[in-house]
Structures are given as C-alpha cells and as structure tokens.
C-alpha positions as YAML, in Angstrom:
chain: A
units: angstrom
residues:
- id: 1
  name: UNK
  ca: [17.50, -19.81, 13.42]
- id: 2
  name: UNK
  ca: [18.19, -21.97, 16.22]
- id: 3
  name: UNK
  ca: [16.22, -20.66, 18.68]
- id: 4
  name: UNK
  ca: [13.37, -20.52, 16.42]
- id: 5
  name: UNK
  ca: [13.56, -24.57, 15.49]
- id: 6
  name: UNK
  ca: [13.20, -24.66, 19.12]
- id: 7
  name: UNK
  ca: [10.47, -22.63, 19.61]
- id: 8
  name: UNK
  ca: [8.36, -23.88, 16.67]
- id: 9
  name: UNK
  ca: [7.74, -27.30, 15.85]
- id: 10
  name: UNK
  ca: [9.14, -28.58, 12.22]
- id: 11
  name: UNK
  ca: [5.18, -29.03, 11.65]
- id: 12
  name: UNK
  ca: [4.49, -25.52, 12.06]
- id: 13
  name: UNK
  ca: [7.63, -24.03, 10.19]
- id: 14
  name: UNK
  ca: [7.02, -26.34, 6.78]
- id: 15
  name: UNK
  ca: [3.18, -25.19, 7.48]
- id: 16
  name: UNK
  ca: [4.19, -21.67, 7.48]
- id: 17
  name: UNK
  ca: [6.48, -21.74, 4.26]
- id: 18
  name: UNK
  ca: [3.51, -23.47, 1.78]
- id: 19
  name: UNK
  ca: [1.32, -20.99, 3.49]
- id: 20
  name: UNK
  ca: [-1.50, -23.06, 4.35]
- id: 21
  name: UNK
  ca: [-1.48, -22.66, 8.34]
- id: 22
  name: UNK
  ca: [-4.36, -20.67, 10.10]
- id: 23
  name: UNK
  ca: [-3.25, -21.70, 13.97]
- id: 24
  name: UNK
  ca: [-2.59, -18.86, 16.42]
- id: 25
  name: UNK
  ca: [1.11, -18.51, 17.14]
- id: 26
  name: UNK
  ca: [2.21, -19.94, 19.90]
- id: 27
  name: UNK
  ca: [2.66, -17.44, 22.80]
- id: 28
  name: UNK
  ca: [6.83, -18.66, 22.59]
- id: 29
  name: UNK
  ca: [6.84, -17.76, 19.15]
- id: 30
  name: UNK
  ca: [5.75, -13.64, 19.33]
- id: 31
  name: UNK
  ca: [9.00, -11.31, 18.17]
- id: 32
  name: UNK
  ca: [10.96, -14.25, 16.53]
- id: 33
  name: UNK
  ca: [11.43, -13.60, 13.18]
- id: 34
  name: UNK
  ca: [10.21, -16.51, 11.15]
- id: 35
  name: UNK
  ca: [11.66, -17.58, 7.26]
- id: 36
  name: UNK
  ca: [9.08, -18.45, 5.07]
- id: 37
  name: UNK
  ca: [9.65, -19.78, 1.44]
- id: 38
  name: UNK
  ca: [7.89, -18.35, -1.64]
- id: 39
  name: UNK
  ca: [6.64, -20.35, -4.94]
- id: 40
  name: UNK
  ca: [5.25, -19.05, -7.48]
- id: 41
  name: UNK
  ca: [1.86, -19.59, -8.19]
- id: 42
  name: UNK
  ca: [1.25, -20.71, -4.99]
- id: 43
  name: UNK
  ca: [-0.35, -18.22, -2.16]
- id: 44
  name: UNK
  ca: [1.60, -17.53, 0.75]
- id: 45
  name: UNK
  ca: [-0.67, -16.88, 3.37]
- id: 46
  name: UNK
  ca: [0.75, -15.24, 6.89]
- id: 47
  name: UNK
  ca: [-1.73, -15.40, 9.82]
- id: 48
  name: UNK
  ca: [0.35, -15.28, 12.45]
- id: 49
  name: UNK
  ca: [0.32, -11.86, 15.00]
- id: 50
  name: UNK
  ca: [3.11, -10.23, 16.41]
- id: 51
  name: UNK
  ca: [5.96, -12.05, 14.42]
- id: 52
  name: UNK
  ca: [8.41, -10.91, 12.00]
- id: 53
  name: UNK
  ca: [8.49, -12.57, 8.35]
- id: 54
  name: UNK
  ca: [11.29, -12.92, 6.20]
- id: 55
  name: UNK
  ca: [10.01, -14.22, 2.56]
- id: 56
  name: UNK
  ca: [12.65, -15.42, 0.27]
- id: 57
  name: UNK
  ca: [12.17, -17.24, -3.23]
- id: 58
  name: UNK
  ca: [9.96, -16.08, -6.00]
- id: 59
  name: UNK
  ca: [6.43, -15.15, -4.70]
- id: 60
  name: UNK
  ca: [3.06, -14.75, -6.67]
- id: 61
  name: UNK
  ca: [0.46, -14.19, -4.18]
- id: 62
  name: UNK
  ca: [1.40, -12.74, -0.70]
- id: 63
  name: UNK
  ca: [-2.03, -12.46, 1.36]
- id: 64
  name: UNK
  ca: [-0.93, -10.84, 5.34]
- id: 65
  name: UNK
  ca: [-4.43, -11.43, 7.30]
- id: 66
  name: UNK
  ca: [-1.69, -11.37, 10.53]
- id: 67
  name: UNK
  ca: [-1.96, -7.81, 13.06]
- id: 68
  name: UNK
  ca: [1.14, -6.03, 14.19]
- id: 69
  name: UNK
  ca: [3.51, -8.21, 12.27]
- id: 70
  name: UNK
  ca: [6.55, -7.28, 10.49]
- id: 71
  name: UNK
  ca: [7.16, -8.52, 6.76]
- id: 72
  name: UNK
  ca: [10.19, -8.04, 4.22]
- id: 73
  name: UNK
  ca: [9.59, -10.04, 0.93]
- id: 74
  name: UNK
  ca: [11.32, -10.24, -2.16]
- id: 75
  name: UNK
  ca: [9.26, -8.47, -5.44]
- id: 76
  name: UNK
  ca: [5.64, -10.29, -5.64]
- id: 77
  name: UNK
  ca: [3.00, -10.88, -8.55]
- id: 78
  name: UNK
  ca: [0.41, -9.63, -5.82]
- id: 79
  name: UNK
  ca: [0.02, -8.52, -2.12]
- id: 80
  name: UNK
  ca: [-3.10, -8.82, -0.50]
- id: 81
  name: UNK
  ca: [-3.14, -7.04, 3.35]
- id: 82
  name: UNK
  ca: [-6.55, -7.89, 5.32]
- id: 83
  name: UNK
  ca: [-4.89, -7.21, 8.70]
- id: 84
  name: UNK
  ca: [-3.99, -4.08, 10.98]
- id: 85
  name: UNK
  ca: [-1.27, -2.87, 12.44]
- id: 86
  name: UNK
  ca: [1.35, -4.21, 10.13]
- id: 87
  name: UNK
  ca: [4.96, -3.26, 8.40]
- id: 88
  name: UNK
  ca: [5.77, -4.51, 5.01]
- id: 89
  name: UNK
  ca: [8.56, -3.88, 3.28]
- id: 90
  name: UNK
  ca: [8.71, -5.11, -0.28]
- id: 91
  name: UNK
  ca: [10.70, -5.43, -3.73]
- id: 92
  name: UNK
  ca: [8.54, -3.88, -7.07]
- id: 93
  name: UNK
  ca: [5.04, -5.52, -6.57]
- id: 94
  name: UNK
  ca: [2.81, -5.98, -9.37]
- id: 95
  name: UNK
  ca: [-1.24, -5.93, -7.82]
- id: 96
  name: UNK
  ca: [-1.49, -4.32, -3.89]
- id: 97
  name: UNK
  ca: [-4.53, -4.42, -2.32]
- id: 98
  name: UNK
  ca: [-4.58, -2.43, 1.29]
- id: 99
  name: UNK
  ca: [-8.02, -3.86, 3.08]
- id: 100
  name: UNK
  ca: [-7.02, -3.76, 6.98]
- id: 101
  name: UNK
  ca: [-6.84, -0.50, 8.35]
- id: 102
  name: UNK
  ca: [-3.41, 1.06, 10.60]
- id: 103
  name: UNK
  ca: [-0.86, -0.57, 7.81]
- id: 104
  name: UNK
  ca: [1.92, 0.63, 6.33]
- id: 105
  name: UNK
  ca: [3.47, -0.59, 2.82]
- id: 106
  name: UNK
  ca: [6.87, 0.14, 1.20]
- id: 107
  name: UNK
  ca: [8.14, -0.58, -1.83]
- id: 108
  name: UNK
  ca: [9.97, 0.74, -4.90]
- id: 109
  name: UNK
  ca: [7.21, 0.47, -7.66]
- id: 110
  name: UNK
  ca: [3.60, -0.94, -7.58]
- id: 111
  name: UNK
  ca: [2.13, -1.54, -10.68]
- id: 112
  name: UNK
  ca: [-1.73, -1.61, -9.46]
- id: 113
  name: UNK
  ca: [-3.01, 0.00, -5.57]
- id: 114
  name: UNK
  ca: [-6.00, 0.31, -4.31]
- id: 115
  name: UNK
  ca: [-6.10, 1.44, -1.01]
- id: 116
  name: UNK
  ca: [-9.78, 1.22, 0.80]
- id: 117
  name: UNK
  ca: [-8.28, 0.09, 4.59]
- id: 118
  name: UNK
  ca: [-8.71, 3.57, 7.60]
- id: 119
  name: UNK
  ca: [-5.51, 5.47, 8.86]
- id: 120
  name: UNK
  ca: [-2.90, 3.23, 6.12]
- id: 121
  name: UNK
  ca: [0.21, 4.44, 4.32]
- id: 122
  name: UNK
  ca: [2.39, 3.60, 1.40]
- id: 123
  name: UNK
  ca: [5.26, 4.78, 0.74]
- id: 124
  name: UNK
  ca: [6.91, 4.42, -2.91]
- id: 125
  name: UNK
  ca: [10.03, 5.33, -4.24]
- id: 126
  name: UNK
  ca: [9.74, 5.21, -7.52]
- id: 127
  name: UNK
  ca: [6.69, 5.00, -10.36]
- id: 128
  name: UNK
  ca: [2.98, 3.95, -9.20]
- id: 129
  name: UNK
  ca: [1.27, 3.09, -12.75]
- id: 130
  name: UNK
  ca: [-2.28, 3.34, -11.00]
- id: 131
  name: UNK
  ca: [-3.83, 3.63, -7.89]
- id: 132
  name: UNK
  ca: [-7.21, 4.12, -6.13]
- id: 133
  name: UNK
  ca: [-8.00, 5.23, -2.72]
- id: 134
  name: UNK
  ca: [-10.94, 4.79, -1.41]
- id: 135
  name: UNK
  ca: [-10.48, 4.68, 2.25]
- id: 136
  name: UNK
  ca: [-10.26, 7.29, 5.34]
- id: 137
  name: UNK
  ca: [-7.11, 8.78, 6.55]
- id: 138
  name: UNK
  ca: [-4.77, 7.14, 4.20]
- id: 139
  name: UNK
  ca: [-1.98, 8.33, 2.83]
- id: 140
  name: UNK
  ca: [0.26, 7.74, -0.45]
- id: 141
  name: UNK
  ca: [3.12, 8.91, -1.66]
- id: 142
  name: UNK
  ca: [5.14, 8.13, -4.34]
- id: 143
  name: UNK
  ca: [7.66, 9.84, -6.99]
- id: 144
  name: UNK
  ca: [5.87, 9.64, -9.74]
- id: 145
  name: UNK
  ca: [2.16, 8.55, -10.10]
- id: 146
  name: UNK
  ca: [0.41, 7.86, -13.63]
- id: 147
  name: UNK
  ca: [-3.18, 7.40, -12.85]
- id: 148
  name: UNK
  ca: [-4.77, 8.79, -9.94]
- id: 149
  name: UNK
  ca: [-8.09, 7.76, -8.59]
- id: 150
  name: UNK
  ca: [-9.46, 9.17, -5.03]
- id: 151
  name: UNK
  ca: [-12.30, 7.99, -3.92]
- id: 152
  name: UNK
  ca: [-12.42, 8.22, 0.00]
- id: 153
  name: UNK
  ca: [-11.48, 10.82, 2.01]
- id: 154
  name: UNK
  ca: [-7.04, 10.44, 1.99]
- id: 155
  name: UNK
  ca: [-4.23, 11.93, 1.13]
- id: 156
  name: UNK
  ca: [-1.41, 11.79, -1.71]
- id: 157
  name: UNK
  ca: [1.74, 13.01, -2.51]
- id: 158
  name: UNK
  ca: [3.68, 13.20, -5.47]
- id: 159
  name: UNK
  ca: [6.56, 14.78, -7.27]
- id: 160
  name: UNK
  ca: [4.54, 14.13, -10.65]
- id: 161
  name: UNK
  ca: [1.20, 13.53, -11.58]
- id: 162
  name: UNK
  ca: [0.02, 12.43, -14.64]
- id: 163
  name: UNK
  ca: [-3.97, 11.81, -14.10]
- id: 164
  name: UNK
  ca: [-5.43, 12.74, -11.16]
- id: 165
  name: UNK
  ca: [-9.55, 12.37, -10.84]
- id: 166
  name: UNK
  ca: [-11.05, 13.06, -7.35]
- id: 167
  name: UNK
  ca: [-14.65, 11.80, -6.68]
- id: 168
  name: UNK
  ca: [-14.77, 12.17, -3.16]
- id: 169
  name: UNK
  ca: [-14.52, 14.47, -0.66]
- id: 170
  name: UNK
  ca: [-12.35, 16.13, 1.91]
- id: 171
  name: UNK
  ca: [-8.94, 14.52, 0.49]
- id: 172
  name: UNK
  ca: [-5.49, 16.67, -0.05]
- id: 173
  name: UNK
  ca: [-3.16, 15.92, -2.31]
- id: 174
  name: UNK
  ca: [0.26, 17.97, -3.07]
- id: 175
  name: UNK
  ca: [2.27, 17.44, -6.08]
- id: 176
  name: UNK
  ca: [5.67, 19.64, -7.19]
- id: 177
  name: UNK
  ca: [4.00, 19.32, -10.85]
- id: 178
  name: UNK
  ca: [0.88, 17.60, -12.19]
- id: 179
  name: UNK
  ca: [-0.43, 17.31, -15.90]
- id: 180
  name: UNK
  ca: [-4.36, 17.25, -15.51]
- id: 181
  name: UNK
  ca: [-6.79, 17.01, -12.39]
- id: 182
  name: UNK
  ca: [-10.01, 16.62, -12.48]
- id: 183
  name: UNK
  ca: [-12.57, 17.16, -9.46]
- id: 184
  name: UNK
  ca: [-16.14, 16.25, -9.02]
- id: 185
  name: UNK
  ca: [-15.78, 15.73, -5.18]
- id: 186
  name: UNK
  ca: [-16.32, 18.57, -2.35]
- id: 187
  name: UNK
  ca: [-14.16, 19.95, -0.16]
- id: 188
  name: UNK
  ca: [-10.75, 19.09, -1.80]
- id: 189
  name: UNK
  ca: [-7.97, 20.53, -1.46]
- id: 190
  name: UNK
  ca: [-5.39, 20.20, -4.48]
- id: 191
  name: UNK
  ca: [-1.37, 22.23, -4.66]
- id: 192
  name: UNK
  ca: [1.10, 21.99, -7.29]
- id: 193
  name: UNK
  ca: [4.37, 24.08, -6.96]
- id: 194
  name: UNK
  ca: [5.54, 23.90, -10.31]
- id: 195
  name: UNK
  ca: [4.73, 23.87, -13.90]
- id: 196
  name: UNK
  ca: [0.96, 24.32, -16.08]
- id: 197
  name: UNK
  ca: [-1.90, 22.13, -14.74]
- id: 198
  name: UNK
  ca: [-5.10, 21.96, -16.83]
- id: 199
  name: UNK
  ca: [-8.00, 21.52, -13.94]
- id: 200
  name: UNK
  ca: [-11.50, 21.08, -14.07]
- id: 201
  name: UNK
  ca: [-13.42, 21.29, -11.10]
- id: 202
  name: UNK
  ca: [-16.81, 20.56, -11.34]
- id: 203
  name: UNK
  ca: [-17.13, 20.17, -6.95]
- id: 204
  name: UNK
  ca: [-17.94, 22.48, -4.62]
- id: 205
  name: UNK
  ca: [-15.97, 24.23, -2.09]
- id: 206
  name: UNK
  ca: [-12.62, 22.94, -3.46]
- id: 207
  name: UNK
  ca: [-9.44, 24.37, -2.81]
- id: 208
  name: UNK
  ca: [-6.60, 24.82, -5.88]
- id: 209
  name: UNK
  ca: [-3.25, 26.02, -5.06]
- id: 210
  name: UNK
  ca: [-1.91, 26.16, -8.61]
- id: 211
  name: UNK
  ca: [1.03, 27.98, -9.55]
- id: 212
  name: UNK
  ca: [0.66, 29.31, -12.46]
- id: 213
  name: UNK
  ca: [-2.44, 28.30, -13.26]
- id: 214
  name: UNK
  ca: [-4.43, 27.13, -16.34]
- id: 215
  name: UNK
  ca: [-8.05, 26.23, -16.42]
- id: 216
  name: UNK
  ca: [-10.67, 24.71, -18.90]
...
C-alpha cells in the first residue's frame, strides 16, 4: 500500500474508489494492485489497463471498460465488462453482462448472464438462474443452469440443465443430465450422459448424443 500512495497521487486513488476517473494510468502505476471502495448504488467504474483491482465494501454496479486487468470484488447487484483481456473474480453477482471479447468471469452464482463478447469464459460454481449467449467462441460452465438461451455460435457446460433452447448455430453444449432442449438452430451439437431428456429439434443437421433417449 505504500508503494502504491507513492506511485499514485491521493487525487487519483479517491478518483478511482467513487469510480468517476477516465485518465490513462500512469505508466508507474501498471501491475500495482490498486484498492478501490464500493457503495451501493453508486457505479464503480474501472478504466484503468494493466492493473490489478481489489473492490471491498458493498457494490451495486461494477462496469470494467479497463483491458488486461485483474479484478476480485466482493458479491455485486450488477457487473458490466466492455473491455478485453480481463480476469474477474467475484462473490454471487446478481445481473452480468459480458460485452468485450477475450474475458474471463468467475463466480459462485449469477443470477442473470448474457454473454454476446468473442472468445469469453465464465466459470460458475454453483446455480446460473438464466443465461444467454449470443456471442462467438464463448464458453460457460456452471453446475447447475435453469434457463438456457444460445444464441451465437458458443459453448456450455453443465452438470444439470433445466431449459435449454438453441436458436443458433454451430454451438456444443454437454450436460451429465438435462430436463428439456429445444433446437431450432443448425449444426448443433447437444450430449447428455445421464438420465431422460425430452428434445425437440426442429434444425437441421444437429447432432444429439442422448443416452437413453426420449423424443417428442
């Protein structure tokens, strides 16, 4: 902490805990890891590249429009990430919203994901209550999901699925045992390893890898 009230004037470490601060970092400042405080119902905004963020407090909005930064935050009201390259680690999160492309998200339970940014990941422990991909080479994964949308061309995982609907093309998803897929998309490929799935596949050129199966 010393070395970073050295680096950074007071100026720019009260601007970066309200949030409000759009400079570039200063060159001094890249690979320090920088504390920022959370309020609630205020957005914390973090623009700055190639730093690591600690967030403490209670946070409502978390928006990361920073590339190749690092981020561990307590649990969040919502997460907004509109840069590339970055690392967040997180507490349950209420609404995530993946925009920038290359990121990669992890956190026990999101309540609300969409996921449109290229070549992104994230990685949940526990429950996902819904999500919706709609980007390119992403990937989720997640214990449980219990509304799945895919709209893009990505990839989930699960080891349940309650609701899956697939509308676009060329995504894979894998799941130990799902309840109910539906496909209008082409191209899909879809496994589950255990348990009855009802399927309807209305898409061309899909693949099902259903064991055993049950169709309607």
């Amino acid at each position: 902490m010393t070395s970073l009230r050295h680096a950074l004037s007071a100026t720019a470490l009260l601007a970066l805990a309200v949030g409000t601060t759009g400079a570039a970092v200063p060159a001094q400042a890249a690979g320090l890891t920088i504390p920022v405080q959370c309020e609630i119902g205020t957005e914390t905004l973090l623009p700055w590249d190639d730093v690591s963020y600690d967030l403490q407090g209670t946070c409502g909005a978390v928006r990361v429009t920073a590339d190749d930064a690092t981020v561990t935050m307590p649990a969040a009201t919502q997460l907004v990430v509109e840069g590339t390259g970055n690392t967040i680690t997180a507490k349950p999160l209420g609404e995530v919203s993946v925009v920038g492309s290359g990121n990669e998200v992890m956190a026990p339970t999101i309540q609300d994901l969409t996921l449109s940014g290229a070549a992104s990941t994230v990685r949940v422990s526990g429950l996902v209550e819904r999500a919706e991909l709609a980007g390119s080479s992403s990937f989720l994964t997640a214990d449980t999901i219990n509304e799945l949308l895919m709209r893009g061309s990505d990839t989930a995982s699960a080891r349940k699925s309650f609701r899956t609907r697939i509308t676009g093309s060329d995504n894979a998803v894998g799941f130990t045992r799902a309840v109910r897929v539906v496909l209008t998309g082409d191209r899909n490929g879809v496994t589950v390893t255990k348990g009855r799935t009802t399927v309807r596949d209305r898409g061309q050129d899909n693949v099902l890898d259903l064991r055993p199966r049950r169709r309607r």
